[in-house]
Z-matrix of the N, CA and C atoms (Angstrom, degrees):
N
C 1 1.453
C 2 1.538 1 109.17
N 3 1.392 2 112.15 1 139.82
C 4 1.928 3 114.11 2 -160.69
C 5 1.879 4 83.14 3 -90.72
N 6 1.196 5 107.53 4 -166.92
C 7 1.258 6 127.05 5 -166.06
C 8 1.793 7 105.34 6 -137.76
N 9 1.682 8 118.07 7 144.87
C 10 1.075 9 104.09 8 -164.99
C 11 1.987 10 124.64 9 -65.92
N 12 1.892 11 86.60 10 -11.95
C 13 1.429 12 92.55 11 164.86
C 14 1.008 13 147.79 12 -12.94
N 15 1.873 14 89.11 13 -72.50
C 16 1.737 15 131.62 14 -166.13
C 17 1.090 16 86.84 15 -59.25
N 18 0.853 17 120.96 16 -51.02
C 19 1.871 18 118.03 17 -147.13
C 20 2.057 19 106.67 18 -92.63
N 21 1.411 20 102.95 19 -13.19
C 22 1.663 21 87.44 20 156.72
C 23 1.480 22 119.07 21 -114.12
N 24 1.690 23 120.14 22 6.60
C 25 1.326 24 135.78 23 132.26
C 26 1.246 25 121.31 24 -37.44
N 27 1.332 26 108.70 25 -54.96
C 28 1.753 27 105.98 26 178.64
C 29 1.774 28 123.41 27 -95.96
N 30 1.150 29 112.37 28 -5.32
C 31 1.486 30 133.46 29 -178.30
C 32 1.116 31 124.17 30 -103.48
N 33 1.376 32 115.29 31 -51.88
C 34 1.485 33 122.01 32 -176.78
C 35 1.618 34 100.78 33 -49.22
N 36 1.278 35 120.28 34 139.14
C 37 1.455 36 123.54 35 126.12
C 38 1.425 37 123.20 36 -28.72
N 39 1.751 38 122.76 37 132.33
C 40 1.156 39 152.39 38 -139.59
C 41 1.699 40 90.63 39 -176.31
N 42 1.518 41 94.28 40 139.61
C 43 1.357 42 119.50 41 170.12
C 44 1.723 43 94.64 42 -106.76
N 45 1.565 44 85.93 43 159.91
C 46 1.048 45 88.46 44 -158.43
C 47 1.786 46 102.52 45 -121.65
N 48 1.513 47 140.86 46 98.15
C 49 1.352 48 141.79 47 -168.03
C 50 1.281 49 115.98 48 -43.71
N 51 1.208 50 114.91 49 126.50
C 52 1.490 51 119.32 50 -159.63
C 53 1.955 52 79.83 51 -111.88
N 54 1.411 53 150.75 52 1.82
C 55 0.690 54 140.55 53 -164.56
C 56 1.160 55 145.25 54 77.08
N 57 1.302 56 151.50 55 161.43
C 58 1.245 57 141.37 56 -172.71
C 59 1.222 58 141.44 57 -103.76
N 60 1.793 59 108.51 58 111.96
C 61 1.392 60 117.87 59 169.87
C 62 1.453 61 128.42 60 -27.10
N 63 1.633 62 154.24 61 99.55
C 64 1.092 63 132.14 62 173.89
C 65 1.641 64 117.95 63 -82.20
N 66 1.059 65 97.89 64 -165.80
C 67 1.696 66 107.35 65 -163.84
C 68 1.687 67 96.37 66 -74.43
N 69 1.445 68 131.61 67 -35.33
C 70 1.502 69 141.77 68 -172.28
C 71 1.774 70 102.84 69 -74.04
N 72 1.350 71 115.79 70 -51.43
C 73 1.391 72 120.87 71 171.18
C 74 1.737 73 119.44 72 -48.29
N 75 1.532 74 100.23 73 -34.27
C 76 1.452 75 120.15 74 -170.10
C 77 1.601 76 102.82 75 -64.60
N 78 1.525 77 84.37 76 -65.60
C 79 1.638 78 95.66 77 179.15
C 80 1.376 79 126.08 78 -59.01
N 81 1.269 80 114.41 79 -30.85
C 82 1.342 81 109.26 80 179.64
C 83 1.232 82 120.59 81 -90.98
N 84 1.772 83 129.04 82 4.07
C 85 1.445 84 151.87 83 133.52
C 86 1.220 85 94.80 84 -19.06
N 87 1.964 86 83.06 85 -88.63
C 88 1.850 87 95.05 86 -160.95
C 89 1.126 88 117.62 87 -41.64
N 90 1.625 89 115.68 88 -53.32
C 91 1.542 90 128.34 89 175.20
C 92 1.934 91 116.70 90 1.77
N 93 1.563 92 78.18 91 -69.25
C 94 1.833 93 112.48 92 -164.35
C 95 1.333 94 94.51 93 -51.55
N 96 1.424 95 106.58 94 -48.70
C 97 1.723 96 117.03 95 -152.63
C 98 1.779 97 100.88 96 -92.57
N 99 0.907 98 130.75 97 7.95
C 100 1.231 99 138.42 98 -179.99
C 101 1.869 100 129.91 99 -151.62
N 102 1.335 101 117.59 100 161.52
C 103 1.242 102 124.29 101 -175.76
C 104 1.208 103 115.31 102 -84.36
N 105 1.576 104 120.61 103 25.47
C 106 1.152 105 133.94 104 169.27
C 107 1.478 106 136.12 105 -123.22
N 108 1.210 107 112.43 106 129.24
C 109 1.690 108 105.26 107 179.99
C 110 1.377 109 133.06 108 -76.23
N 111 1.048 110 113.80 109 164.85
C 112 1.808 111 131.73 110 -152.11
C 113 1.961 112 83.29 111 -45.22
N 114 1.640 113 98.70 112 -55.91
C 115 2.053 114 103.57 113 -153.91
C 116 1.427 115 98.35 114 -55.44
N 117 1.680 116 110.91 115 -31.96
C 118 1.433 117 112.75 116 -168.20
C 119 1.622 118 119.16 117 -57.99
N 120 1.406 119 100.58 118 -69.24
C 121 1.204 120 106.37 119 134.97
C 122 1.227 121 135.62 120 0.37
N 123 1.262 122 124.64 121 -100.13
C 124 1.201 123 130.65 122 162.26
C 125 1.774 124 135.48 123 1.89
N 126 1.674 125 67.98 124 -57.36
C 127 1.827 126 104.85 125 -171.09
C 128 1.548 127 93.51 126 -78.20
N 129 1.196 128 162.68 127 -64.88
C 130 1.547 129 175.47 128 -139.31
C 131 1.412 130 89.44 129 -90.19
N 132 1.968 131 141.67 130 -48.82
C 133 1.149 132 106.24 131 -175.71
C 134 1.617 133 119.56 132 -99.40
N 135 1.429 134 97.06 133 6.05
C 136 1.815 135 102.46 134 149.50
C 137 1.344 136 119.10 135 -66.67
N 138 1.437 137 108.94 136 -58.18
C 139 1.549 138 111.77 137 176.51
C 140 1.371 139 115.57 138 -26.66
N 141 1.327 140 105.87 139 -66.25
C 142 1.313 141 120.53 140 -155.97
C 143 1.867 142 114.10 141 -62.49
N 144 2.069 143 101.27 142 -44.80
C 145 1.347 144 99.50 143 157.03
C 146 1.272 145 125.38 144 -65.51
N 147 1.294 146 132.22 145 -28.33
C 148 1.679 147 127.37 146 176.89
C 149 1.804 148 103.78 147 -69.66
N 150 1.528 149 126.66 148 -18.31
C 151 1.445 150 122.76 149 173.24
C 152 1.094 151 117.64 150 -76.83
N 153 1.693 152 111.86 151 -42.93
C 154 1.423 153 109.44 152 156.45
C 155 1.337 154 155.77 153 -33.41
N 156 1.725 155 90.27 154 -56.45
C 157 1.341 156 111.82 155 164.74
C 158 1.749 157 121.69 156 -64.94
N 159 1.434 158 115.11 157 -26.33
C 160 0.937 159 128.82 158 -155.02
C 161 1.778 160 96.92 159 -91.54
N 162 1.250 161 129.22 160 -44.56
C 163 1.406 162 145.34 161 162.90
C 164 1.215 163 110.75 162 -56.32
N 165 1.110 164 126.26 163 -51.72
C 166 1.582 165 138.63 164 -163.69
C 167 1.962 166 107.84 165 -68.95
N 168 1.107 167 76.35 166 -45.64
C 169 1.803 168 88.15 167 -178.59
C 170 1.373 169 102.24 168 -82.68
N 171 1.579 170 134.39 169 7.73
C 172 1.440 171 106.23 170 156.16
C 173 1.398 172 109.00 171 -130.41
N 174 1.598 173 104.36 172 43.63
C 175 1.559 174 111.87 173 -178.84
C 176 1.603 175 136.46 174 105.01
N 177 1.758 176 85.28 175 -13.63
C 178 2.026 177 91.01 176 -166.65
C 179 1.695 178 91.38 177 -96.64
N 180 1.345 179 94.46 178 167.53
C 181 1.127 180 127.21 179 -173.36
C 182 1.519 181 96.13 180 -101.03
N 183 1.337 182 132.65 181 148.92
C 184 1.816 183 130.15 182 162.72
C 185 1.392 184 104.79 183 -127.78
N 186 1.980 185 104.99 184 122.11
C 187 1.046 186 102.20 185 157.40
C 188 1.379 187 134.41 186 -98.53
N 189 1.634 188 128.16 187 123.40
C 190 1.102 189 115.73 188 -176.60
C 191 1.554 190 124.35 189 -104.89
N 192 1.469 191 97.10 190 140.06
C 193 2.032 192 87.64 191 -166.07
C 194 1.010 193 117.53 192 -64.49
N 195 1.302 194 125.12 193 122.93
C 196 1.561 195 122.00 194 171.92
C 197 1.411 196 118.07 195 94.47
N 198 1.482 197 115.41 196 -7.89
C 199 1.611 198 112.09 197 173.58
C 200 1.949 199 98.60 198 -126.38
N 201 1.157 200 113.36 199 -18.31
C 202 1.517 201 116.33 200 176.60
C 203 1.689 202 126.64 201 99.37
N 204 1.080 203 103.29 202 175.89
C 205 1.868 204 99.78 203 -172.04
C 206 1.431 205 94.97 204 -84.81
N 207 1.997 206 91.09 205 143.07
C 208 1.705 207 126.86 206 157.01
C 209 1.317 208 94.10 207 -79.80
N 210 1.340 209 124.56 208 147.83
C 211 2.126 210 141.53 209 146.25
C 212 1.160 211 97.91 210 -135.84
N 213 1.203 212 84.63 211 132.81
C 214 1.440 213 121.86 212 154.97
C 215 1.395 214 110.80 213 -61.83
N 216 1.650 215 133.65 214 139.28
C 217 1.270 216 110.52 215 174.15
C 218 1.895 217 87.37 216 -173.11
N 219 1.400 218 99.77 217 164.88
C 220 1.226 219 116.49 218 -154.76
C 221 2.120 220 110.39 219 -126.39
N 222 1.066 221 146.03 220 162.79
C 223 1.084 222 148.57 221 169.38
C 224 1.753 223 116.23 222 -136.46
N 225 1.024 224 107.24 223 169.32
C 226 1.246 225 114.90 224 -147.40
C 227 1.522 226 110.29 225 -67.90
N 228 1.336 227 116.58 226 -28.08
C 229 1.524 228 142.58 227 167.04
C 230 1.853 229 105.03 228 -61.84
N 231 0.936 230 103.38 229 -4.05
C 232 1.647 231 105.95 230 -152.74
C 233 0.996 232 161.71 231 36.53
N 234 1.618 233 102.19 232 42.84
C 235 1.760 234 133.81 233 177.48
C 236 1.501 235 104.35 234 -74.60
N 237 1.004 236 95.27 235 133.97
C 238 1.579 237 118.10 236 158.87
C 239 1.350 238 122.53 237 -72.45
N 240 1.267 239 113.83 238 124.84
C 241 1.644 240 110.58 239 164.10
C 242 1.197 241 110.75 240 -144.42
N 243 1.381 242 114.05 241 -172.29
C 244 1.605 243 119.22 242 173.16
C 245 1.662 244 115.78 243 -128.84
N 246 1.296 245 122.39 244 136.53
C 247 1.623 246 130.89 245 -154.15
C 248 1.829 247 77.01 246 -92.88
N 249 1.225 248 105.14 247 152.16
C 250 1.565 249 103.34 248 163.17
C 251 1.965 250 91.89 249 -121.57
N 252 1.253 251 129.72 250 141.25
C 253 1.603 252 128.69 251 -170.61
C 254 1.471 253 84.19 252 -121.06
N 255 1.252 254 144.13 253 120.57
C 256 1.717 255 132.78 254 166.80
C 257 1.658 256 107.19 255 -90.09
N 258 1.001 257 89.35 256 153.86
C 259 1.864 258 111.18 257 -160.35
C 260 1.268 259 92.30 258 -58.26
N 261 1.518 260 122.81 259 149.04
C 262 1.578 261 131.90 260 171.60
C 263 1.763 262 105.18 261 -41.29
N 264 1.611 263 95.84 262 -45.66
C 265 2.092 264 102.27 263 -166.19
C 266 1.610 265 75.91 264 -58.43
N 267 0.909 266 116.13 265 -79.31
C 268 1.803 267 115.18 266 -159.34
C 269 1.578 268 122.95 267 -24.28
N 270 1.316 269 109.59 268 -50.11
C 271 1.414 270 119.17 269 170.89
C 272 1.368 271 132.32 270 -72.32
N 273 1.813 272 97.55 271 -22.02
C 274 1.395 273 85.23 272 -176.00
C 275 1.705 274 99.49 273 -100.57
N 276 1.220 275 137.82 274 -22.81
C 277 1.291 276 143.51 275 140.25
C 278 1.746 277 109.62 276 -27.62
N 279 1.501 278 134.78 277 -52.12
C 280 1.113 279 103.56 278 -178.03
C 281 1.545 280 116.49 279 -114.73
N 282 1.763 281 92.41 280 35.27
C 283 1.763 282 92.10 281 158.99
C 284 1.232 283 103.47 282 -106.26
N 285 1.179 284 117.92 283 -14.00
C 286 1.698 285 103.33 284 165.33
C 287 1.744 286 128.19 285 -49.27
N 288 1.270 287 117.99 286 93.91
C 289 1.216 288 119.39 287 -175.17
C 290 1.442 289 110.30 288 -48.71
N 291 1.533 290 117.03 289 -59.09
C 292 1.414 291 93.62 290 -165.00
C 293 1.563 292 138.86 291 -98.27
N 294 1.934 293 91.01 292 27.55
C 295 1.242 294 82.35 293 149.63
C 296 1.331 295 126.66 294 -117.08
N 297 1.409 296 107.94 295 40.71
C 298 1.526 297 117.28 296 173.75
C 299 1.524 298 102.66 297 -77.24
N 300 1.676 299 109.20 298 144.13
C 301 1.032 300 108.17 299 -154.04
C 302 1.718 301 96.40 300 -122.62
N 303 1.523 302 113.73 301 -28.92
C 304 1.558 303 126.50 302 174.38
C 305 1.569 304 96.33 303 -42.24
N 306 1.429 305 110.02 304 174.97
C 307 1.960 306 146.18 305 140.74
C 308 1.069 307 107.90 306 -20.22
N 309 1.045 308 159.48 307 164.69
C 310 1.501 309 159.16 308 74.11
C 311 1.698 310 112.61 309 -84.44
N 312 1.321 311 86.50 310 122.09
C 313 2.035 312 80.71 311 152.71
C 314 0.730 313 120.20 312 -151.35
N 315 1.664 314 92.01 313 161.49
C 316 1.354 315 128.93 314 -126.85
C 317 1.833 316 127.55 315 44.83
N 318 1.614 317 83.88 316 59.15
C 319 1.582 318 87.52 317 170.27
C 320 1.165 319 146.95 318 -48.03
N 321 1.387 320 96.36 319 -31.48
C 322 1.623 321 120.70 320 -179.99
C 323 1.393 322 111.21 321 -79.11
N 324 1.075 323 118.50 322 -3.96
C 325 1.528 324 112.07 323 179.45
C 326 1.838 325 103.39 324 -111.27
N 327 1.374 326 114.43 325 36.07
C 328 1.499 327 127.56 326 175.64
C 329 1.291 328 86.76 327 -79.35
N 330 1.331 329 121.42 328 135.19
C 331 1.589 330 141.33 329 174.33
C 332 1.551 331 121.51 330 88.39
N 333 1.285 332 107.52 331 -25.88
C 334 1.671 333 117.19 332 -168.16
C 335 1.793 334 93.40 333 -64.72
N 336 1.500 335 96.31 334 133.21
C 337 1.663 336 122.88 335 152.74
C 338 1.262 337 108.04 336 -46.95
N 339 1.564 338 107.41 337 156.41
C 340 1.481 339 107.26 338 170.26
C 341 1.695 340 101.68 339 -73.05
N 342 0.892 341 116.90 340 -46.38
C 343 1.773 342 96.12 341 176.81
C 344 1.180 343 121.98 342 -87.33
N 345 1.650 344 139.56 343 26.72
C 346 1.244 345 128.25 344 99.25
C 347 1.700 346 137.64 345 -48.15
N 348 1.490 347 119.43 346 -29.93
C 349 1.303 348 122.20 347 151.36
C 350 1.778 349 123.36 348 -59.59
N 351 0.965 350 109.35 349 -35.88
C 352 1.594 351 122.46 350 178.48
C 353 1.602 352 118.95 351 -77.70
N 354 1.210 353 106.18 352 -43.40
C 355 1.759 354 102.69 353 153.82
C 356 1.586 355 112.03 354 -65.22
N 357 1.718 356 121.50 355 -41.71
C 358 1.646 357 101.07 356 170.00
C 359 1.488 358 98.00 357 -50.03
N 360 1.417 359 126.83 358 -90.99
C 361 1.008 360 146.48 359 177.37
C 362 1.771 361 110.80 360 7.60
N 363 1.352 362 109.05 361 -58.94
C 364 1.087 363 112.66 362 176.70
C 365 1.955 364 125.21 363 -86.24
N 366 1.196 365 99.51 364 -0.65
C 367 1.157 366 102.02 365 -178.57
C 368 1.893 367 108.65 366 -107.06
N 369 1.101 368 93.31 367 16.42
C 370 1.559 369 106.64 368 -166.13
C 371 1.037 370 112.95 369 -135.65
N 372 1.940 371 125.66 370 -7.98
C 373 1.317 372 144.50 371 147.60
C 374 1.493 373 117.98 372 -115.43
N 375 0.979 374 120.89 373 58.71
C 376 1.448 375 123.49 374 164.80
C 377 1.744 376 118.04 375 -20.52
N 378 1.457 377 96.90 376 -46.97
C 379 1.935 378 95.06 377 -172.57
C 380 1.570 379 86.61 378 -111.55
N 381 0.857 380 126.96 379 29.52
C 382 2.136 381 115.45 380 137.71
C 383 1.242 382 123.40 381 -148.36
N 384 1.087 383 102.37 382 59.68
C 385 2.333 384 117.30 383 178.54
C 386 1.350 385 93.75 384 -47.94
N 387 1.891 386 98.10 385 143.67
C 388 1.077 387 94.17 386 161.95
C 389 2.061 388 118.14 387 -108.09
N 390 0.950 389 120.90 388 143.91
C 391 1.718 390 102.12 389 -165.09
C 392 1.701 391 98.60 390 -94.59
C-alpha cells in the first residue's frame, strides 16, 4: 500500500530548474539594459554585497529598494545567518502565476487537493491504492 506522499510526489506541481544565471550573464543583462558596462556593473554588485556584509555583521538590517531587506539573525546553536525578506513588488510579481514563464510539472494539477492527487494516484496504480 503507497503512502499519501507518493502520490503528491508524483502529482503535485513542481517547477522545473531552468538553471543558473551567473554573475557574467547578470551583468551582461544589465549591460544591454543600461548605460553601464559589464566591469561597472560588476563593481556596484560587489559594492553592494561588501555593504551588506559590512552592516549586517554589526547588527543592521539593509533595506534595499525594490529587491528587499538583508537581517542579520542568529539560532539557538549560535550561527549566524542572514534572512533575505523580498520587496512587496518582488513577491507580488512572482506570485503571479501566469506570468511565469519557466517549466512546471504537472501543470494541470495547479489547485488539486491531496485527495484529488490520490484518486490520480490511485487510478494510475491499480496494485498500490492509496486508502
Amino acid at each position: 500500500m503507497a503512502h499519501k506522499l507518493k502520490a503528491v510526489h508524483e502529482y503535485a506541481p513542481k517547477l522545473i530548474n531552468s538553471g543558473t544565471m551567473d554573475i557574467n550573464d547578470i551583468c551582461e543583462n544589465i549591460s544591454r539594459r543600461s548605460s553601464l558596462n559589464t566591469g561597472e556593473i560588476r563593481n556596484v554588485i560587489s559594492e553592494l554585497k561588501e555593504n551588506i556584509l559590512f552592516y549586517a555583521q554589526r547588527g543592521f538590517s539593509m533595506k534595499v529598494e525594490g529587491l528587499g531587506i538583508f537581517r542579520p539573525s542568529i539560532d539557538l546553536k549560535g550561527n549566524l545567518f542572514l534572512n533575505y525578506i523580498a520587496d512587496p513588488t518582488v513577491k507580488k510579481v512572482m506570485s503571479q502565476f501566469s506570468e511565469y514563464k519557466g517549466e512546471i510539472k504537472n501543470r494541470d494539477n495547479c489547485g488539486k487537493s491531496i485527495c484529488e492527487l490520490v484518486e490520480l494516484w490511485n487510478k494510475e496504480n491499480p496494485d498500490d491504492q492509496i486508502h
